[in-house]
C-alpha positions as CSV (number, residue, x, y, z in Angstrom):
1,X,-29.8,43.0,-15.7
2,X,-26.5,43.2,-17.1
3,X,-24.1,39.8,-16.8
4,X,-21.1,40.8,-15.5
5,X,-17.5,40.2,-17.6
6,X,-15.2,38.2,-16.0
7,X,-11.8,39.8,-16.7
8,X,-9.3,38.4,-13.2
9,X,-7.6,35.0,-14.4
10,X,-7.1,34.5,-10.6
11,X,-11.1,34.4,-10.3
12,X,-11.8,31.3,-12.3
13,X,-11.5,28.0,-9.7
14,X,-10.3,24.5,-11.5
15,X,-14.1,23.5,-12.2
16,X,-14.3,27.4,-14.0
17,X,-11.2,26.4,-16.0
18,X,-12.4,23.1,-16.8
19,X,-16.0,24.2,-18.0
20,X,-14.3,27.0,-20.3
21,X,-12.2,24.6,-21.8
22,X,-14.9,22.0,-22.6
23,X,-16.8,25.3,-23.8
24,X,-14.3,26.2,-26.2
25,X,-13.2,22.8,-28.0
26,X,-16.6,22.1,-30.1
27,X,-19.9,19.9,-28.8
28,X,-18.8,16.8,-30.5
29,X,-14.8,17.1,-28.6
30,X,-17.0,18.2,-25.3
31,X,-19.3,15.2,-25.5
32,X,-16.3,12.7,-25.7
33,X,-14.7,14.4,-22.6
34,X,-18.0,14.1,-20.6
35,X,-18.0,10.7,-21.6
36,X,-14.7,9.8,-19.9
37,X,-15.8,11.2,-16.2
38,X,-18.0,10.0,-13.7
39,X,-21.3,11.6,-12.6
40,X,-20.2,13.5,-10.1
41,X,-17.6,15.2,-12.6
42,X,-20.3,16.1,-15.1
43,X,-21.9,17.2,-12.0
44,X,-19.2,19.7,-11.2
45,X,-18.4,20.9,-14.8
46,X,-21.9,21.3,-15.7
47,X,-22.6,23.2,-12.7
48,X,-19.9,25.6,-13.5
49,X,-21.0,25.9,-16.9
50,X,-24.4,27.1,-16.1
51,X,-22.4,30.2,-13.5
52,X,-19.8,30.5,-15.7
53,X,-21.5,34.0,-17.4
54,X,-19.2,36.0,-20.0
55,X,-15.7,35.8,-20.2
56,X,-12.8,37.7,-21.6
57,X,-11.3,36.7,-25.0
58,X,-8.2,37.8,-23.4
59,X,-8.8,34.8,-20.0
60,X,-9.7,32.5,-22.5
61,X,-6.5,32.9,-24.3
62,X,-4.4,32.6,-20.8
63,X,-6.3,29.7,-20.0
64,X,-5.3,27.8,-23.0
65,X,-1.9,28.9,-22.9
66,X,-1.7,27.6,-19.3
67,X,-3.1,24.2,-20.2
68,X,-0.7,23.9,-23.1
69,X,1.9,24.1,-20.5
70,X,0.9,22.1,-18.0
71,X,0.2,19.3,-20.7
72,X,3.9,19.5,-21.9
73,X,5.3,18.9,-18.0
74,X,5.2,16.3,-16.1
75,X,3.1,15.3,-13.5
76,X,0.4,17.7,-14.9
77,X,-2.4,15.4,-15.5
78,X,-3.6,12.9,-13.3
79,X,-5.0,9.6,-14.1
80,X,-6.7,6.4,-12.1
81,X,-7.8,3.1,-12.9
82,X,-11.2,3.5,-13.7
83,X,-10.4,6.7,-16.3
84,X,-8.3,4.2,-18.3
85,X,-10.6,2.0,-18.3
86,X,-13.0,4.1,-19.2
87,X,-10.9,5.2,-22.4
88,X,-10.0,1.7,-23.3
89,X,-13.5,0.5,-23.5
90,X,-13.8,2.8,-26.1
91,X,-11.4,1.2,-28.2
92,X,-10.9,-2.5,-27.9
93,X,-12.9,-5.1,-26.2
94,X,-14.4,-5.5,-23.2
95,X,-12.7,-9.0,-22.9
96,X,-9.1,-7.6,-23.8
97,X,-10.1,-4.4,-21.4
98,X,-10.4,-7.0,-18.4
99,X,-7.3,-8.8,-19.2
100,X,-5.0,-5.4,-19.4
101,X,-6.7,-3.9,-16.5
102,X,-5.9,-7.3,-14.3
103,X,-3.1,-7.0,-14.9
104,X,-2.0,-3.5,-14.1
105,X,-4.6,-3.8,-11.1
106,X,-3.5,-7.3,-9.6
107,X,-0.6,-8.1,-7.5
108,X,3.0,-7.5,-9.2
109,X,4.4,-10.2,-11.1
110,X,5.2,-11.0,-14.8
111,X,3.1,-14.6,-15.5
112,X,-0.1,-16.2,-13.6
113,X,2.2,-18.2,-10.8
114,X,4.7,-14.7,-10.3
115,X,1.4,-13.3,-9.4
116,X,0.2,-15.8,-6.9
117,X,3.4,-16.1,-5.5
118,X,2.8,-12.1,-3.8
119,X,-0.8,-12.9,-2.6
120,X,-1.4,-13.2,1.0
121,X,-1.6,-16.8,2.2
122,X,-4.9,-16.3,3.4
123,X,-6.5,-15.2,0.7
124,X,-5.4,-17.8,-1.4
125,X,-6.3,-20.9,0.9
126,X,-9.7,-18.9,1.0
127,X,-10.0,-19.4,-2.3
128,X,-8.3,-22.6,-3.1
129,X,-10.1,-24.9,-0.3
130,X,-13.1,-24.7,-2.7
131,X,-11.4,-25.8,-5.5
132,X,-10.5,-29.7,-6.6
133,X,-7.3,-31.2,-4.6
134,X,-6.0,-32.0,-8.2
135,X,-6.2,-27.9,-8.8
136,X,-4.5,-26.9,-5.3
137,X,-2.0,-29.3,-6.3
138,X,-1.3,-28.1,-9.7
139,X,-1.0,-24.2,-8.2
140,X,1.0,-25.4,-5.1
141,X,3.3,-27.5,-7.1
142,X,4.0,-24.2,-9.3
143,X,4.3,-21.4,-6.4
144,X,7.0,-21.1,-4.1
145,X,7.7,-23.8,-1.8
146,X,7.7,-21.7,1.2
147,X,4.8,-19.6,0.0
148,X,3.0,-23.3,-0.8
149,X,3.8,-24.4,2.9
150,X,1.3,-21.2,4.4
151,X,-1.0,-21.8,2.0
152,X,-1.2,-25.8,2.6
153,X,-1.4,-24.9,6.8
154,X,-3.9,-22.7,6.2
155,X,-6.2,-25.6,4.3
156,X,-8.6,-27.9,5.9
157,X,-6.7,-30.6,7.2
158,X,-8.4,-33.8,5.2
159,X,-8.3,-31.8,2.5
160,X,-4.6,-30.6,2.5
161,X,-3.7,-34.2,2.8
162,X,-6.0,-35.1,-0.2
163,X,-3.3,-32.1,-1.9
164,X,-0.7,-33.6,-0.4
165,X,-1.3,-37.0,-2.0
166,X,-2.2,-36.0,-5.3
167,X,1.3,-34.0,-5.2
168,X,3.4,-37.1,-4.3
169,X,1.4,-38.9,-7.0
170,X,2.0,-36.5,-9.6
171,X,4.1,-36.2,-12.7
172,X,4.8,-33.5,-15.3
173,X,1.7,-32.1,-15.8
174,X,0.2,-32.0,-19.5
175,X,0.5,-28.1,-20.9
176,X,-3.3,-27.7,-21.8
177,X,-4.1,-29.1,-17.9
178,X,-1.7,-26.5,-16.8
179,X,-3.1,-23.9,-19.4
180,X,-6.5,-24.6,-18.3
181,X,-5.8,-23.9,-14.6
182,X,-4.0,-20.6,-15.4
183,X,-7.5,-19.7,-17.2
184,X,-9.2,-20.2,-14.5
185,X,-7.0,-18.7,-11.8
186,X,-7.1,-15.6,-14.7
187,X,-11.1,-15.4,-15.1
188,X,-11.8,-15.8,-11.6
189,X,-9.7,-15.6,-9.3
190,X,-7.4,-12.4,-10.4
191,X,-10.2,-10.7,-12.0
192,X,-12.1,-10.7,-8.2
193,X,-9.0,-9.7,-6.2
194,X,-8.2,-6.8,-8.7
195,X,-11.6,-5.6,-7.6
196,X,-11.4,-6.7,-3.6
197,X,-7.6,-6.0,-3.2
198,X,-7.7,-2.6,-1.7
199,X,-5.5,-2.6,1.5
200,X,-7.1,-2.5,4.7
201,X,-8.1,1.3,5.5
202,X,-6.7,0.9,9.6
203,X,-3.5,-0.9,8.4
204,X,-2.8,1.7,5.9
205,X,-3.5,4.7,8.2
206,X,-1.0,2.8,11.2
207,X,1.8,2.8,8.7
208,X,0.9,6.3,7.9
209,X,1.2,7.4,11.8
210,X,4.1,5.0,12.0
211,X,5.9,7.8,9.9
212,X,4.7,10.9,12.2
213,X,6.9,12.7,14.6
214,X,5.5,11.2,17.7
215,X,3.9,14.9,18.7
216,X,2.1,14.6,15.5
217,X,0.6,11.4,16.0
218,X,-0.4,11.5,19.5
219,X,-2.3,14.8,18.4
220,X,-3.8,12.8,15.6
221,X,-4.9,9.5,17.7
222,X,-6.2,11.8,20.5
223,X,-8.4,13.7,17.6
224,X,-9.3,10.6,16.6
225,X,-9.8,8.9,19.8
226,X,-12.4,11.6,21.0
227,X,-14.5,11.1,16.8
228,X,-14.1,7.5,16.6
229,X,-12.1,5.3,20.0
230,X,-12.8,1.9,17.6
231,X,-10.8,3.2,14.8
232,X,-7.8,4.6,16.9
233,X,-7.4,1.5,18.9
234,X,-7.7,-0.9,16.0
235,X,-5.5,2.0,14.8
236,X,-2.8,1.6,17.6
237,X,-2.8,-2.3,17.4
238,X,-1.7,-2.4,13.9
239,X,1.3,0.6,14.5
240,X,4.8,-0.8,15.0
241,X,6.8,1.3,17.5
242,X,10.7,1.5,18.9
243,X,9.4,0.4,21.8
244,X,7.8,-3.2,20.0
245,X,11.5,-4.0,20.0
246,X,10.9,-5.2,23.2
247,X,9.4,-8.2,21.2
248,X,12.7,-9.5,19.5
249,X,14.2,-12.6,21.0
250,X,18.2,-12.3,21.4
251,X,19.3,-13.6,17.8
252,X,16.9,-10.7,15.9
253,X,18.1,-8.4,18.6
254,X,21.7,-9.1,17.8
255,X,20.9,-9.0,14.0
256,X,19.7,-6.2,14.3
257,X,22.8,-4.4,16.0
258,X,25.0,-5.5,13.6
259,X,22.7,-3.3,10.9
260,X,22.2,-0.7,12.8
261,X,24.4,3.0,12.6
262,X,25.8,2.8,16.6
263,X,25.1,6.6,16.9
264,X,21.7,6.7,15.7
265,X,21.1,3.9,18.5
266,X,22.7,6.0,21.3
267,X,20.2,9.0,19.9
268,X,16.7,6.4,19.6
269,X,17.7,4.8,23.4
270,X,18.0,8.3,25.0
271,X,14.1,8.4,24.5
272,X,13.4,4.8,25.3
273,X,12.2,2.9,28.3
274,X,14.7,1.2,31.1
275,X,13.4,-2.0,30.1
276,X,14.2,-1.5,25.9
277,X,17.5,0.2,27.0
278,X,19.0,-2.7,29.1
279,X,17.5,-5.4,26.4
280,X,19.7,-3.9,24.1
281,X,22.5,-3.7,26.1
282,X,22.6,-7.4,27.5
283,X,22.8,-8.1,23.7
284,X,26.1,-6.3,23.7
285,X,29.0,-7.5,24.6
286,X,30.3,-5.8,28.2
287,X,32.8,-3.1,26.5
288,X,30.6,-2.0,23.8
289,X,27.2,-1.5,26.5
290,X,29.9,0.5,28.4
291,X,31.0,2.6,26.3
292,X,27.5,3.4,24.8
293,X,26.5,4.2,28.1
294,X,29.0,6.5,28.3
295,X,28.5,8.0,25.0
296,X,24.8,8.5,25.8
297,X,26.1,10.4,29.1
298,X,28.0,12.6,27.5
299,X,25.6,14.2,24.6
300,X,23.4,15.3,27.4
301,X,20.0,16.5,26.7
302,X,18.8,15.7,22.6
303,X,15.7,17.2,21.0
304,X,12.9,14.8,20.7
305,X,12.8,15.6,17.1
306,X,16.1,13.7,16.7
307,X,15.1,11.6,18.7
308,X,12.0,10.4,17.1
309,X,13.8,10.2,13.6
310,X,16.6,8.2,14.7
311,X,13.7,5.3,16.3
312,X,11.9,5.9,13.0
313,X,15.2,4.6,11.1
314,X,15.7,1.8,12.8
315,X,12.3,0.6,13.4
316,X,12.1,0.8,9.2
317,X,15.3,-1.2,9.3
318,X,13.7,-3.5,11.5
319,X,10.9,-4.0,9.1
320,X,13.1,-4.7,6.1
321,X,15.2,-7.5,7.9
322,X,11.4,-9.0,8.8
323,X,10.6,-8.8,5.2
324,X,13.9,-10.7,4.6
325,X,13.3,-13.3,6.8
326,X,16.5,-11.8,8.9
327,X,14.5,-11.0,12.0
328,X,11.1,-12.1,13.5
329,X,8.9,-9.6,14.8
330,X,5.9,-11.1,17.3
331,X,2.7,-8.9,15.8
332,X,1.0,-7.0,18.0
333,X,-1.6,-9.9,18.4
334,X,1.1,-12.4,19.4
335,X,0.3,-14.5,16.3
336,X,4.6,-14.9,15.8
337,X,5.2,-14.8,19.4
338,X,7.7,-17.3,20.1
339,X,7.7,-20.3,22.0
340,X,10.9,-21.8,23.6
């Protein structure tokens, strides 16, 4: 039976394209690419080798026109961690391969102590309690003292006092000591958190349905609800709302009206509960609660769309002054609630 020609460009899928290309550039060129994918790659491509059957001179000719362009724009090809690493294996060590890929995989920062200083707490005293007293109190003595504080709280308590001591008793400490620590933090501890440190799959999703329109995402929970309830209630925990407001004490209330655009309130509080409206309001003084009372009156009716975007806003405001120490929001487990 003859094999049919393929002659439509707009019939050839990306793993078609792919396999023609790898087809066309030489064994010896082909076997390096194959070399830089994972299994399931070579899976696809080889697949659509073996269906690819004959092709146009004139398809392959578009095809490598097309990929010449796409190679000189941006945002064309697309790379992850484990392709680079991949390609720099095959040029440099696997010792100076670890050391470039911790650092473009661990937390921001410039040196060893930047980088501690954005690892959660927890994680750290995790890590540390194991460690000798003089250690913790080399790294505490070198982080942030605010930052050192968590971490110290979250230690066992006769061992954060053995820290504690050794910090009061200690002087400048000697380069290769401090070098030696650093090596160690590098080797073991960095180099295991590059490879544990990817976010928590429910906390990422809740800040993803944080952004939603609020049809959106009660479509989306009650999908999710009815495939998987654990998930979507873990789900709703961990998602911030307008209504969380409800959580501020007085001063981050009235912080938090001194940032905020006065008309974009009036449009979030026209969708909000009684109880959020008149929190707000008895954190104004008696004229300005008036007249935004008023001003709410007299817009009338406002589309939920505008409503949702202008809660949206200021809940993200609210999370910025939280992540500048401005305002203290009590998490949805009550773990910053505050006690008067």
């Amino acid at each position: 039976m003859a094999m049919r020609l393929r002659e439509d460009y707009r019939s050839l899928s990306g793993p078609d394209k792919a396999a023609l290309l790898m087809m066309s550039v030489g064994e010896e060129n082909a076997a390096r690419l194959f070399a830089l994918m994972d299994d399931e790659e070579i899976k696809e491509v080889s697949q659509a080798m073996a269906n690819l059957g004959s092709v146009t001179s004139n398809l392959v000719e578009r095809l490598f026109t097309e990929f010449a362009e796409q190679l000189s724009s941006t945002g064309s090809l697309v790379g992850n961690f484990d392709s680079t690493e991949r390609l720099l294996l095959k040029v440099m060590s696997k010792e100076r391969v670890d050391q470039i890929m911790e650092e473009i995989r661990g937390p921001a920062g410039r040196t060893m102590w930047d980088k501690l200083g954005n690892v959660n707490e927890q994680v750290l005293a995790n890590y540390l309690k194991n460690e000798y007293p003089q250690t913790v109190a080399v790294v505490l003595s070198k982080i942030k003292p605010d930052h050192a504080a968590r971490v110290l709280a979250l230690l066992p308590e006769g061992f954060a006092m053995e820290v504690v001591m050794r910090m009061l008793r200690m002087e400048a400490v000697q380069k290769e000591v401090l070098d030696d620590v650093e090596r160690t933090l590098r080797n073991e501890f960095m180099s295991n958190l590059a490879r544990t440190s990817r976010r928590d799959a429910h906390e990422l999703m809740a800040e993803i349905f944080n952004g939603l329109d609020r049809q959106t995402e009660t479509r989306f929970l009650s999908s999710l609800e009815e495939r998987n309830r654990d998930s979507a209630e873990r789900i709703k925990q961990l998602m911030f709302t307008f209504e969380d407001l409800d959580k501020l004490d007085p001063g981050s209330i009235q912080t938090l009206l001194r940032a905020i655009d006065k008309d974009k309130l009036s449009v979030a509080l026209k969708g909000a509960s009684e109880d959020l409206r008149n929190l707000f309001f008895s954190n104004m003084s008696e004229r300005a609660a008036k007249i935004m009372r008023e001003d709410m009156e007299a817009m009338g009716p406002v589309r939920l769309r505008d409503v949702d975007e202008a809660q949206t806003e200021i809940v993200q405001l609210a999370k910025e002054l939280s992540n500048q120490g401005e305002i203290v929001i009590a998490d949805n487990k009550g773990e910053d609630e505050l006690v008067y």
